[in-house]
ZAVO-908651 format. One record per atom (N, C-alpha, C): residue number from 1; x, y, z; residue in one letter; atom name. Coordinates in steps of 0.02 Angstrom, whole numbers, always signed. Example, Ala and Ser with C-alpha at 12.3 -4.5 7.8 and 13.67 -1.06 7.14 Angstrom:
<rs>
i 1	xx +660	yy -284	zz +390	aa A	at N
i 1	xx +615	yy -225	zz +390	aa A	at CA
i 1	xx +660	yy -165	zz +390	aa A	at C
i 2	xx +642	yy -112	zz +354	aa S	at N
i 2	xx +684	yy -53	zz +357	aa S	at CA
i 2	xx +645	yy +2	zz +394	aa S	at C
</rs>
This chain:
<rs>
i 1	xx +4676	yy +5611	zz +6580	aa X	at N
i 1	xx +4684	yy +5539	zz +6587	aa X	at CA
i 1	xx +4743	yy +5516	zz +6544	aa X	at C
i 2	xx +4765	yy +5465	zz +6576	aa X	at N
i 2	xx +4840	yy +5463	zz +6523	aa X	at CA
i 2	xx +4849	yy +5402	zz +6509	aa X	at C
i 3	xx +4850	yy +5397	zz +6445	aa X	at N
i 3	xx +4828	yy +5320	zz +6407	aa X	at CA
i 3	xx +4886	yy +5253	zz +6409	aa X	at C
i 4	xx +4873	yy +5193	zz +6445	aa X	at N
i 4	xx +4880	yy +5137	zz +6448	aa X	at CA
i 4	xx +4887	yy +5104	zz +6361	aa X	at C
i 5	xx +4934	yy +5111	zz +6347	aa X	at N
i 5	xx +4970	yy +5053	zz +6287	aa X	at CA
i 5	xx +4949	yy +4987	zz +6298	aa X	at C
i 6	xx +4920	yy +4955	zz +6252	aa X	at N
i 6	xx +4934	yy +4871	zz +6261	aa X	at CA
i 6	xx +4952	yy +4843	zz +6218	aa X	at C
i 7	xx +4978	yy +4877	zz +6151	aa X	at N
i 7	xx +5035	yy +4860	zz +6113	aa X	at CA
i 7	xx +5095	yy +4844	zz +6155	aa X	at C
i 8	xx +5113	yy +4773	zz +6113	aa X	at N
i 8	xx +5206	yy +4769	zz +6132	aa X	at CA
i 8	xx +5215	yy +4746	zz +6106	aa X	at C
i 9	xx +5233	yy +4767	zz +6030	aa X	at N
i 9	xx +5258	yy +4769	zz +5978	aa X	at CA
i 9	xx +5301	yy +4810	zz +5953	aa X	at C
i 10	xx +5318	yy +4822	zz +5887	aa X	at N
i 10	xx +5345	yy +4897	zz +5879	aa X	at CA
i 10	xx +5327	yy +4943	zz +5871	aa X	at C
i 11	xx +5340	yy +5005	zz +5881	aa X	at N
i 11	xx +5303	yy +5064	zz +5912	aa X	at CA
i 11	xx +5289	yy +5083	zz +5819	aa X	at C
i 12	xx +5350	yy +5075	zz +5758	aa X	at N
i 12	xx +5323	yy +5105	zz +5693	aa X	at CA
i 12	xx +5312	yy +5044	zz +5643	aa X	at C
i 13	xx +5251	yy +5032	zz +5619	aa X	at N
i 13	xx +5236	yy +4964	zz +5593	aa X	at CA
i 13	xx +5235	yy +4983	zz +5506	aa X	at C
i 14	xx +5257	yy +4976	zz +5454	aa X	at N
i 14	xx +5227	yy +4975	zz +5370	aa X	at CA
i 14	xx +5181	yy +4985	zz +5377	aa X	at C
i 15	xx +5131	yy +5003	zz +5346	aa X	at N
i 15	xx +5059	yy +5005	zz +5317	aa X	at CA
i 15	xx +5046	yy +4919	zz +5290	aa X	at C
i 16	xx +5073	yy +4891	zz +5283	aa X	at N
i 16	xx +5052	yy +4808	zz +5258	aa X	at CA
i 16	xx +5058	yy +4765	zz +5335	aa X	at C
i 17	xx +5099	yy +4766	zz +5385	aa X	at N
i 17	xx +5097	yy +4721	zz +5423	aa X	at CA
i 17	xx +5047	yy +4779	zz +5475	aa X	at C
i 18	xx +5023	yy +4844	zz +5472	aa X	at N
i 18	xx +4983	yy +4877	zz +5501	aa X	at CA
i 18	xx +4910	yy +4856	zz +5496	aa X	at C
i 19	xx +4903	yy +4839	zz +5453	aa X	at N
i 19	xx +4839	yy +4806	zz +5408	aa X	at CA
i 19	xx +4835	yy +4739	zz +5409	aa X	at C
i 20	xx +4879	yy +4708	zz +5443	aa X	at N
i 20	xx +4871	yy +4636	zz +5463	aa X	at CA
i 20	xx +4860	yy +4636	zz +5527	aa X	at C
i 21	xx +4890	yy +4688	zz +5582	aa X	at N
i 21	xx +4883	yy +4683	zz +5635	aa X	at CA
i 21	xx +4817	yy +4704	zz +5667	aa X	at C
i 22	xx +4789	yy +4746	zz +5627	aa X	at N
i 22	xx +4717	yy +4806	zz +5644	aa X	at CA
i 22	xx +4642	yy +4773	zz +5610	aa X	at C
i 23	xx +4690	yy +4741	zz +5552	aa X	at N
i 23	xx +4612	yy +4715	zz +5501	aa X	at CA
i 23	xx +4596	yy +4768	zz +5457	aa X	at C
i 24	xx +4618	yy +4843	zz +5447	aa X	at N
i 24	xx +4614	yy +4859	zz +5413	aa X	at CA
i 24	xx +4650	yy +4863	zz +5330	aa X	at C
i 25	xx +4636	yy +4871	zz +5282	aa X	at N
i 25	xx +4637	yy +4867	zz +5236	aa X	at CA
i 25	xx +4726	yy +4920	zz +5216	aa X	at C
i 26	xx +4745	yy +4899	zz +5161	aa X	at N
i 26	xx +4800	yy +4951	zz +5141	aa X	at CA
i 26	xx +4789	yy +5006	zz +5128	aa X	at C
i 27	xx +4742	yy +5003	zz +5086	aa X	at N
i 27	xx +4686	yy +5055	zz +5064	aa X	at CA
i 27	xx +4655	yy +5107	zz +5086	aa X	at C
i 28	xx +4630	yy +5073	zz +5144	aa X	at N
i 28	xx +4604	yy +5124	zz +5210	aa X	at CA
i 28	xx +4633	yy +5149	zz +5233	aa X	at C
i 29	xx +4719	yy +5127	zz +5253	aa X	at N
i 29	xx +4754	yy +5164	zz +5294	aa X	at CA
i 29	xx +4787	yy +5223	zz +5242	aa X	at C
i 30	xx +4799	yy +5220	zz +5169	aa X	at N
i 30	xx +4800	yy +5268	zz +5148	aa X	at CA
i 30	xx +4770	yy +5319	zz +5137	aa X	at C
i 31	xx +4687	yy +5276	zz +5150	aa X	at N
i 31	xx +4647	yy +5360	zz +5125	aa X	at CA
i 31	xx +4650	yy +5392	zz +5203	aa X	at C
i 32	xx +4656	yy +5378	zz +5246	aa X	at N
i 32	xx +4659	yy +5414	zz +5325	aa X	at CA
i 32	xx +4714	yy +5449	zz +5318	aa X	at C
i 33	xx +4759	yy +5417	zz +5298	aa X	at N
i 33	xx +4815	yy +5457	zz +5285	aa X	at CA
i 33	xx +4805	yy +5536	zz +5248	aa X	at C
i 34	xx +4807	yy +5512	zz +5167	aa X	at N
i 34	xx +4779	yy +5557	zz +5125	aa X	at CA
i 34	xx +4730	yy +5631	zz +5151	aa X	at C
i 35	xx +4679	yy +5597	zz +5174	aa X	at N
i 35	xx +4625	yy +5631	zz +5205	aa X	at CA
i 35	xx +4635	yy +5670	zz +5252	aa X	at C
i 36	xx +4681	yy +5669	zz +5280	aa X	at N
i 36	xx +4713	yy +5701	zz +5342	aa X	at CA
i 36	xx +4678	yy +5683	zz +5409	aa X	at C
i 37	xx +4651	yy +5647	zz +5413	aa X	at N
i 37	xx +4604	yy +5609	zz +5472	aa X	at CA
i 37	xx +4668	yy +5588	zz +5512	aa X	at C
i 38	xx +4729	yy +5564	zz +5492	aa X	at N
i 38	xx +4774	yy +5532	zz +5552	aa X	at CA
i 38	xx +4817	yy +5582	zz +5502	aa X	at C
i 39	xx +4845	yy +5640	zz +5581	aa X	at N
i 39	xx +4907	yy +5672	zz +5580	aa X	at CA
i 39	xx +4982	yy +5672	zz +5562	aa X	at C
i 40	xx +5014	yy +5708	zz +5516	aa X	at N
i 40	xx +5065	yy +5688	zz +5502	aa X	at CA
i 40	xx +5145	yy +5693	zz +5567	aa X	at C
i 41	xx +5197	yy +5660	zz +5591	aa X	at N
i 41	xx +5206	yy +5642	zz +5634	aa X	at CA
i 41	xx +5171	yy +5630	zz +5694	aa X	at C
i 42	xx +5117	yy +5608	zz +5696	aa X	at N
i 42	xx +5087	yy +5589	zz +5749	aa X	at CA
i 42	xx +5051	yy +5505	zz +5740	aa X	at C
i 43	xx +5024	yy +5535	zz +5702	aa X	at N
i 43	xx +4995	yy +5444	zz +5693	aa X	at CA
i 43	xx +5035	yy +5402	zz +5632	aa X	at C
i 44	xx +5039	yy +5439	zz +5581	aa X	at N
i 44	xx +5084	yy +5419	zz +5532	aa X	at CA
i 44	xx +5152	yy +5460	zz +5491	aa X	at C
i 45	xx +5232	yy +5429	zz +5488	aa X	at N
i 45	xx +5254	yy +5481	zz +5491	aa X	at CA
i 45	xx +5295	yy +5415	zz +5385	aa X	at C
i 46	xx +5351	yy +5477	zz +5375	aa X	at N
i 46	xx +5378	yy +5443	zz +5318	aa X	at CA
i 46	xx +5456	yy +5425	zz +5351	aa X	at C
i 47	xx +5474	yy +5359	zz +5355	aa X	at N
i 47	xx +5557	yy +5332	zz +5372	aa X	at CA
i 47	xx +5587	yy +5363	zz +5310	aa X	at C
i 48	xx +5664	yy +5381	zz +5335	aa X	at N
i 48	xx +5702	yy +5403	zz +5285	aa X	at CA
i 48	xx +5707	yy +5368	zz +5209	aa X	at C
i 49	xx +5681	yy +5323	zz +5209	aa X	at N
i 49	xx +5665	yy +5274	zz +5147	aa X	at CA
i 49	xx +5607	yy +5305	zz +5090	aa X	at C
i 50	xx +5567	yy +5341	zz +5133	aa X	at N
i 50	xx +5530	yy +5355	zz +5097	aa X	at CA
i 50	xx +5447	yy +5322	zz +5110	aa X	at C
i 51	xx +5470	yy +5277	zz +5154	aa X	at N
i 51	xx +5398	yy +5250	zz +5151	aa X	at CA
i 51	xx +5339	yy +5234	zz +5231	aa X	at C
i 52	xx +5293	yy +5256	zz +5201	aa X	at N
i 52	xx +5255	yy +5270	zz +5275	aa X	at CA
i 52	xx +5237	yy +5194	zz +5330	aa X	at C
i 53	xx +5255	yy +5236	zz +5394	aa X	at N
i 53	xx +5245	yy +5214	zz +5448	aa X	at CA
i 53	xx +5203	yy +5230	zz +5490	aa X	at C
i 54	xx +5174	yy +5194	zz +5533	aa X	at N
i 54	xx +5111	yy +5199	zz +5559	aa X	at CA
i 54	xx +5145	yy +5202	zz +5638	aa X	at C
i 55	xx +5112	yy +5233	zz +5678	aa X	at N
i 55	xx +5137	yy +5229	zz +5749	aa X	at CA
i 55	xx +5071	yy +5219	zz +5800	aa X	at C
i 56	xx +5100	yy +5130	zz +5834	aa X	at N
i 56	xx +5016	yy +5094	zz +5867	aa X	at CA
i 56	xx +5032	yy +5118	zz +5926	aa X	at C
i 57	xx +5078	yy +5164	zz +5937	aa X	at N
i 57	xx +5061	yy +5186	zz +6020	aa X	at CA
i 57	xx +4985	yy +5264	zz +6010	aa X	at C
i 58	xx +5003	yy +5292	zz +5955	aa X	at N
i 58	xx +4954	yy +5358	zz +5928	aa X	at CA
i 58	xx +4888	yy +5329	zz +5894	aa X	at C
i 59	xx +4918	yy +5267	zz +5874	aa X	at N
i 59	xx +4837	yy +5245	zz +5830	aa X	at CA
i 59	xx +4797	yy +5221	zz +5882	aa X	at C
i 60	xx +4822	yy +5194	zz +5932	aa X	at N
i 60	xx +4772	yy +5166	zz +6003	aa X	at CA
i 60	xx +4750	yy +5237	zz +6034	aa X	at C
i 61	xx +4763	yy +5287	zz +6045	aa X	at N
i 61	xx +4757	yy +5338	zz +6076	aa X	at CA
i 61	xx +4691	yy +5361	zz +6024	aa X	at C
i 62	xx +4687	yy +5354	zz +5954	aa X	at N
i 62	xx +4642	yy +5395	zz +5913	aa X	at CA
i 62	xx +4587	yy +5356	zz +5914	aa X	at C
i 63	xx +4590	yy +5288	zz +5925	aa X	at N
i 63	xx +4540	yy +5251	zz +5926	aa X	at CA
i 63	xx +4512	yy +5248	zz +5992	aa X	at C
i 64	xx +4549	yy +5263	zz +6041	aa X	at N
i 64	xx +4502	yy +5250	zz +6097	aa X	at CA
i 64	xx +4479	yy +5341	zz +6097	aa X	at C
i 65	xx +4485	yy +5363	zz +6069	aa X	at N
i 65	xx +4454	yy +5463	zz +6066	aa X	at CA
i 65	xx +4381	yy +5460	zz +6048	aa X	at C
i 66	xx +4351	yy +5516	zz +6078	aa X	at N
i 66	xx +4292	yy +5523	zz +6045	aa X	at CA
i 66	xx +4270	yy +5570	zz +6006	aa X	at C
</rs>
């Protein structure tokens, strides 16, 4: 089955406006991170800056998983 986006936004969001958009916490998205629960280039990757990005086309895909 091949998953329908209904994001249309930007595909790599901060961890702070990620957490405004989801309701989750900063916090949370780090320990998923951390935890290895969300994949590195896949759900969350690091911009040449150094600082992590979240990707809502992969995070919709993990949430609708079972």
């Amino acid at each position: 089955m091949t998953h329908q986006t209904t994001w249309k936004g930007a595909k790599w969001l901060l961890i702070l406006k990620f957490a405004q958009e989801t309701g989750y916490t900063p916090k949370a998205v780090e320990q998923k991170i951390n935890s290895g629960k969300w994949p590195y280039g896949k759900i969350w990757r690091n911009s040449p800056d150094g600082r992590r990005q979240i990707n809502m086309v992969e995070y919709e895909k993990w949430v609708e998983s079972d």
